[in-house]
C-alpha positions in Angstrom: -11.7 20.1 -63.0 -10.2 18.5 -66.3 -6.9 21.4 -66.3 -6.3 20.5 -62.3 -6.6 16.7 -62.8 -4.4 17.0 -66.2 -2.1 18.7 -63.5 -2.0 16.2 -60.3 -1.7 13.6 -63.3 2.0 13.8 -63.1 1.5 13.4 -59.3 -0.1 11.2 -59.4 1.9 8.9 -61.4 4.4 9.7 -58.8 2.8 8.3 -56.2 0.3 5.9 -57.6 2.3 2.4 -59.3 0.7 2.9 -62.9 -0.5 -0.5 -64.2 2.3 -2.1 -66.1 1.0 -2.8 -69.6 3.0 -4.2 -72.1 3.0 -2.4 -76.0 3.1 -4.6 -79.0 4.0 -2.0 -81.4 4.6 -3.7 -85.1 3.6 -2.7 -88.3 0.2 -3.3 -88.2 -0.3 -1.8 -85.2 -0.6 -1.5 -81.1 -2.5 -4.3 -79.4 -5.0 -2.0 -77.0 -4.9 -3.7 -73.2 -7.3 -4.9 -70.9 -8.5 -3.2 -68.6 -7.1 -3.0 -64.5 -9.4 -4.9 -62.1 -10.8 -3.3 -59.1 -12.9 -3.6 -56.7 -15.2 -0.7 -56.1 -17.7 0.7 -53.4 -20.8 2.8 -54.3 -21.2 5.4 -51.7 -23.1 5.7 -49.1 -25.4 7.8 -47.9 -27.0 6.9 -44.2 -27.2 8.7 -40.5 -24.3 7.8 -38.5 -23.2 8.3 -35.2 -20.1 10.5 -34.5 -17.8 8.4 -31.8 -14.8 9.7 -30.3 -11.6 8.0 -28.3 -9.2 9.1 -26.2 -6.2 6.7 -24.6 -7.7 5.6 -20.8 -5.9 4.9 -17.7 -7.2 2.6 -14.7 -7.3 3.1 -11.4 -9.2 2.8 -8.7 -12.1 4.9 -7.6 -10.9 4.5 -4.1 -7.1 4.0 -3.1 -6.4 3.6 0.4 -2.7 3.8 1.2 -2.1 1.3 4.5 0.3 2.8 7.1 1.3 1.9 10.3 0.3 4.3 13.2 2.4 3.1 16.4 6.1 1.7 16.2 6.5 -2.1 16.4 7.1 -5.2 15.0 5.0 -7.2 12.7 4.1 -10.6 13.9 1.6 -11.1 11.4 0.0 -11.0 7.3 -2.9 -11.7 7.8 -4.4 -11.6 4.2 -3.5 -12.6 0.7 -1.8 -10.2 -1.5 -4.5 -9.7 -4.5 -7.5 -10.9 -3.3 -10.7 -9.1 -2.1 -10.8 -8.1 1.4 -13.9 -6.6 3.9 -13.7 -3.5 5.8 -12.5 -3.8 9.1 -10.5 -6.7 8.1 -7.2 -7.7 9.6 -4.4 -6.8 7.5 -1.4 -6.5 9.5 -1.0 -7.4 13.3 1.9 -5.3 15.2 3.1 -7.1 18.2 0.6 -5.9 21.2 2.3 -6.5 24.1 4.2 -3.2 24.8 0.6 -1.8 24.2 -1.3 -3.9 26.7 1.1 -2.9 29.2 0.9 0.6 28.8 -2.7 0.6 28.8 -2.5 -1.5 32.5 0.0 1.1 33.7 -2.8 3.6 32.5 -5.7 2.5 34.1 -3.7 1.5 37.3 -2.8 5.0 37.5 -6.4 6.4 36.5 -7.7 3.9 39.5 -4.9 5.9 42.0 -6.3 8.9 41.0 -9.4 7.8 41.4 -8.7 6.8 44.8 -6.8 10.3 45.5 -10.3 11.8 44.5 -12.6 10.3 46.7 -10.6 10.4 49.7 -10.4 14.5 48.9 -13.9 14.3 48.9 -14.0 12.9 52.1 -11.6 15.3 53.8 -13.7 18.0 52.4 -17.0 17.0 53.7 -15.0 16.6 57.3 -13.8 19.8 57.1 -17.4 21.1 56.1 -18.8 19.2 59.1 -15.9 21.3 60.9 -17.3 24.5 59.4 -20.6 23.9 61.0 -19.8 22.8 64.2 -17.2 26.1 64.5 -20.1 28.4 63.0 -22.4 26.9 65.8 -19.8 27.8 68.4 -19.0 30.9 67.2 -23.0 31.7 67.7 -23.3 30.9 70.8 -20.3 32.9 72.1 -21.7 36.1 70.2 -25.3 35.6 71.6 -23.0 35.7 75.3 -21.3 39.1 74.5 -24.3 40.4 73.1 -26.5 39.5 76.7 -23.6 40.3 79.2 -22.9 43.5 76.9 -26.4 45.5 78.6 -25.9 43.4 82.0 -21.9 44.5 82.2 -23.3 48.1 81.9 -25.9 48.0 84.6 -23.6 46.3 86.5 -25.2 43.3 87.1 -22.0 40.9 86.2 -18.4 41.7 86.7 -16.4 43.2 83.8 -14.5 39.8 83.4 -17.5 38.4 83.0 -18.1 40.0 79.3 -14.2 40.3 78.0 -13.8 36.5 78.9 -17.2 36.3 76.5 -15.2 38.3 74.4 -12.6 36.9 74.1 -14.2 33.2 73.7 -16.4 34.6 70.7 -13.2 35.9 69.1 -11.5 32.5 69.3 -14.9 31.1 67.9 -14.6 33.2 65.0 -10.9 32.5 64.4 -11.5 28.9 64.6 -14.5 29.3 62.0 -12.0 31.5 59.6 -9.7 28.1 59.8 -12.4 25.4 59.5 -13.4 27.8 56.5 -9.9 27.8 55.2 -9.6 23.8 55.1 -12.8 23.9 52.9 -11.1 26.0 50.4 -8.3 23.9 50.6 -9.7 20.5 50.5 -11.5 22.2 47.2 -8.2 22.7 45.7 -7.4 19.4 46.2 -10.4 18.0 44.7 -9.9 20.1 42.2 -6.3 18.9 41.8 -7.1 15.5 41.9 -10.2 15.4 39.2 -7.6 17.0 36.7 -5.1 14.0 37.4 -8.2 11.7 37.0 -8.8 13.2 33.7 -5.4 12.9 32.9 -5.2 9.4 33.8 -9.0 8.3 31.6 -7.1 10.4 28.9 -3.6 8.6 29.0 -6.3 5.3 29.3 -8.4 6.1 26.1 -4.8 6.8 24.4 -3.4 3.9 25.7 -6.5 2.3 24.0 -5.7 3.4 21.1 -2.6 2.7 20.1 -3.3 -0.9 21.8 -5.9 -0.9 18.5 -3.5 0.8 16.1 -1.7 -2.3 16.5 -4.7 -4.2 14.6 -4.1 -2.7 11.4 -7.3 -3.3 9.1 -8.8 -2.1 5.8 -10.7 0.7 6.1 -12.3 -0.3 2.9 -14.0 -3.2 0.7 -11.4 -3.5 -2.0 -8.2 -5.2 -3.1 -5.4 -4.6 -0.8 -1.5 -5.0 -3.1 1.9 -6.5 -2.5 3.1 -5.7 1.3 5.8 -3.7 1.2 7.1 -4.9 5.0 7.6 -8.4 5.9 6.8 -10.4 9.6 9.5 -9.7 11.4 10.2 -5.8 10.0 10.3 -2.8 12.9 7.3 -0.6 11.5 6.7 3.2 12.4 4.5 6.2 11.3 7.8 6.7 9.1 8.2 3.8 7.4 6.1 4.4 4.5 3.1 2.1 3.3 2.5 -1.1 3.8 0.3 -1.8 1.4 -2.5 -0.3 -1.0 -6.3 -1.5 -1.1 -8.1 0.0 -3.8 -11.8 -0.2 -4.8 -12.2 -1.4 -7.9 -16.1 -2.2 -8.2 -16.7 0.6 -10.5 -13.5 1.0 -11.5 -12.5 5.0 -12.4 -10.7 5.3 -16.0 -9.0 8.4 -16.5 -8.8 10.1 -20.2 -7.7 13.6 -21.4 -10.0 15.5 -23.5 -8.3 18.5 -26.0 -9.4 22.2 -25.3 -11.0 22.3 -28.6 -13.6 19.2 -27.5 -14.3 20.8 -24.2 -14.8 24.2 -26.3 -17.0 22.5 -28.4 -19.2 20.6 -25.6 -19.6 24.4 -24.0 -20.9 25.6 -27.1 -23.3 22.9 -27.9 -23.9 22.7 -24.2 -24.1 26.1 -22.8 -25.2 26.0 -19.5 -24.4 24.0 -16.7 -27.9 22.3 -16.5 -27.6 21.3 -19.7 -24.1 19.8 -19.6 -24.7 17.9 -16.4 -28.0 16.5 -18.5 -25.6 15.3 -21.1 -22.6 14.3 -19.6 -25.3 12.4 -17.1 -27.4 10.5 -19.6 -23.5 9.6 -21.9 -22.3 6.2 -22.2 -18.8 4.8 -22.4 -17.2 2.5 -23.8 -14.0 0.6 -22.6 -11.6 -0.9 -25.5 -9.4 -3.6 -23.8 -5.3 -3.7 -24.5 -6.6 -6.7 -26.4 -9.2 -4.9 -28.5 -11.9 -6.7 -26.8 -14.7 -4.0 -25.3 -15.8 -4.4 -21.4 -18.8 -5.7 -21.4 -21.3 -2.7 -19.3 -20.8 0.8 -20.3 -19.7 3.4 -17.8 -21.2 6.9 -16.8 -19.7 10.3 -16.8 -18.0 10.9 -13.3 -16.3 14.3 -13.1 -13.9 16.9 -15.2 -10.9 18.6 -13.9 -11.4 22.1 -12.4 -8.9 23.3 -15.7 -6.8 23.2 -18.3 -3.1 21.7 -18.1 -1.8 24.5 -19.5 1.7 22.5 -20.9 -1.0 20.2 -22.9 -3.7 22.2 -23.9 -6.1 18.9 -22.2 -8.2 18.2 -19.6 -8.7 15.1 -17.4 -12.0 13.5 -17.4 -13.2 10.4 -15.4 -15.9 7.9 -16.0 -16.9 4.7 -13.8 -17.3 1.7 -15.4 -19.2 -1.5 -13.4 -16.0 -3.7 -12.8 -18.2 -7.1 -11.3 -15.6 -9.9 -10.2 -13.3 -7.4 -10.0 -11.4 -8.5 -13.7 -9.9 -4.7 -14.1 -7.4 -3.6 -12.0 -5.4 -0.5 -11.9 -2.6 0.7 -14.2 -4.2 -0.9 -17.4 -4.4 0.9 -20.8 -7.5 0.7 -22.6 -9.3 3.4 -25.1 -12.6 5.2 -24.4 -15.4 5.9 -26.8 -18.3 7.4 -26.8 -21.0 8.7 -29.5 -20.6 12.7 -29.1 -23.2 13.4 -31.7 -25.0 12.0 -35.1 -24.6 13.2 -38.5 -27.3 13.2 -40.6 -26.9 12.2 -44.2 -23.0 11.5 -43.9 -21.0 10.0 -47.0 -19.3 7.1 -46.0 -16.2 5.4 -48.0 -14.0 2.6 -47.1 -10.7 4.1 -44.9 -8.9 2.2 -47.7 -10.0 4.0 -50.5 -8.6 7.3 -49.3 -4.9 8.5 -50.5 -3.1 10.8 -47.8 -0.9 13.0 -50.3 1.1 15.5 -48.2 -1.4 16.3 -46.4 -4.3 16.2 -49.1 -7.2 13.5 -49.4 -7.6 11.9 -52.4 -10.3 9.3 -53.6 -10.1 7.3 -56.9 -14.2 7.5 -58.8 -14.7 5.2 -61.2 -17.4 6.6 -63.9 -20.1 5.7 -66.2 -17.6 4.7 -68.9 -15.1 2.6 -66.1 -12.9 5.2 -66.3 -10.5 6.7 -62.9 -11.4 10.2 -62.0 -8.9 11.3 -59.5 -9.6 13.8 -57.4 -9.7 15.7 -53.7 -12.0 15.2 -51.0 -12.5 16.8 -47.3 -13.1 14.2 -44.3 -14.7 14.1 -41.4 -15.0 11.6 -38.7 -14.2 7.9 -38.7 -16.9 5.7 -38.2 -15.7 1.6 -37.7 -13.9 1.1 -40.8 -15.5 3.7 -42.7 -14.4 7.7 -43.6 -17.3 10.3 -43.1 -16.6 12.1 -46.7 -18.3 16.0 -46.5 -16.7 17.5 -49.7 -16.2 16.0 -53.2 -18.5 13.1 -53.4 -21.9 12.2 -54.5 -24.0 9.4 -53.1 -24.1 6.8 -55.5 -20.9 7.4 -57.0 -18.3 4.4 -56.9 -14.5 4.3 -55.2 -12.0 2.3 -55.7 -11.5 0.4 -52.4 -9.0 -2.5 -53.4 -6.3 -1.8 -56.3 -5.7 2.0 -55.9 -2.3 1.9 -55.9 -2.3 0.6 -59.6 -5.3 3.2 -60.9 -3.8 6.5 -62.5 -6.3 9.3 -64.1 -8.1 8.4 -67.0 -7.2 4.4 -66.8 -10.1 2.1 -68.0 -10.6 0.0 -65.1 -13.2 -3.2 -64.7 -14.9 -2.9 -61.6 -15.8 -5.4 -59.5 -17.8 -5.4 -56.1 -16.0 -4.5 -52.8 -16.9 -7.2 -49.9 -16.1 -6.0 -46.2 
């Protein structure tokens, strides 16, 4: 240890300002000086919890873009831009009156068709009524060939008498073939005419429809945006969105988590019942663009299905309770959350650590108030503190305020360290 800090000592005077001390050389002698005063930290030793954070976005857990569904013009805004609307509340009215009048045109042609229908049922049922009355006729003319058939033979009635029953069954049978042939075409038309009835209830119901398209409402609780159309402005299924209304009570805050954490929750974690028990019972913590933290803590609410594989990250989502509706989407904010505890850490002031190209190094002040320079590993911040797990002892003191003006081997005068 003393051959490697005799060789960062030249280093070290390179990047540490060594304490300007004056020489009195004369010929009695050099006046010795007094020593540098520091404050110092004795290090501790306690259980603390590991927190990460990751850079958040807002947004809203639901985000329902507004668009118009029939062509028109807006005649009303019928809410204020920013302010907390119901579902099924009026939004935007598109002028109805085109739409009303289609929908009369629609039922007065379903009520024609109607009418059509009902008087093909009629015909039909005359036409059976025909069908009987011709089948009755045509029975009685066969029962008359068949008792002159036997009689013509014995010769008990003329032969006239039997072809003129002949004949007049034949007719009765032809006239029973037409009556039978209006039934099958009064069905056609009944047939016909129910498909033009359900033509006309459909061209009704859409009529309908589009009449209510023209009462554009939220489908959501939430906070609708700016309108992007004005009163006045021709609207269409192509002219974009009108407005947004998001729901914001929770609000969702997306963050991006490295490969390496999500390795390292798989390995701690490694099934998926045990992961969805720890991701369930986790609490976050929103830090404000301000730096003031959101008062209630938010849950776990979902990880993307994979990697971005130009990041090396994947998106996460938690829900945070948002009452009175204070967030809104599009802030920044950071997330945190305890991912673990370690037990027995070393904590040291952040200040009292020197970044040298990449090297940590801590100034020790021993027994004899002397600087002992020399490298330590870190681990995880933890508020204002460094989680030391390499080259410190608990108990041993730092210097937290002064360490640019220490250099190995300097007498120093401690003093204590206040927060």
């Amino acid at each position: 240890m003393k051959s490697w800090a005799l060789g960062l000592a030249p280093l070290g005077v390179a990047v540490l300002t060594v304490a300007a001390t004056g020489c009195a050389r004369n010929s009695k002698g050099a006046v010795a000086p007094k020593p540098l005063a520091v404050k110092v930290v004795e290090v501790k030793q306690k259980d603390v919890p590991v927190v990460r954070e990751w850079i958040g976005t807002l947004d809203g857990l639901v985000n329902a873009e507004i668009k118009a569904e029939v062509s028109g013009y807006l005649v009303q805004q019928a809410y204020t831009e920013g302010s907390f609307v119901r579902k099924g509340q009026l939004l935007f009215q598109i002028d109805p009156r085109p739409f009303d009048a289609a929908l009369a045109q629609a039922e007065g042609q379903l009520a024609q068709s109607s009418g059509q229908l009902e008087q093909s049922r009629a015909q039909l049922a005359q036409v059976e009524a025909e069908v009987a009355v011709a089948e009755a006729n045509q029975r009685r003319t066969q029962l008359d060939v068949d008792r002159y058939t036997p009689l013509a033979q014995q010769q008990a009635i003329t032969q006239q008498d039997l072809d003129n029953a002949t004949q007049n069954n034949m007719a009765a049978k032809a006239q029973l073939q037409a009556a039978k042939a209006q039934v099958e075409t009064a069905r056609a038309q009944i047939t016909a005419t129910t498909a033009a009835v359900q033509t006309a209830k459909a061209a009704v119901e859409t009529a309908k429809i589009n009449l209510g398209f023209t009462h554009v409402a939220s489908p959501i609780d939430g906070i609708p945006g700016r309108a992007q159309l004005q009163v006045g402005s021709l609207v269409s299924p192509s002219s974009g969105v009108m407005t947004t209304v998001s729901t914001v009570d929770p609000i969702k805050v997306y963050f991006t988590a490295s490969e390496q954490e999500y390795l390292d929750l798989t390995r701690r974690y490694p099934t998926v019942e045990q992961r969805e028990e720890h991701l369930r019972t986790r609490e976050f913590e929103l830090i404000l663009a301000d730096g003031s933290v959101h008062p209630q803590k938010g849950k776990f609410s979902f990880a993307d299905r994979q990697v971005d594989v130009r990041t090396g990250a994947i998106q996460v989502a938690a829900l945070f309770p948002n009452a009175g509706n204070s967030l809104r989407p599009g802030l920044y904010g950071r997330v945190r959350t305890a991912i673990g505890t370690s037990a027995g850490a070393l904590l040291v002031p952040q200040q009292a650590v020197i970044d040298l190209q990449g090297a940590h190094l801590i100034a020790v002040v021993n027994s004899a108030d002397t600087v002992d320079i020399h490298p330590v590993t870190l681990g995880e911040t933890v508020g204002r503190d460094w989680i030391v797990t390499s080259g410190l002892q608990p108990g041993q003191r730092v210097v937290a305020e002064g360490l640019q003006k220490v250099r190995q081997g300097m007498r120093v005068k401690p003093e204590p360290f206040v927060y």
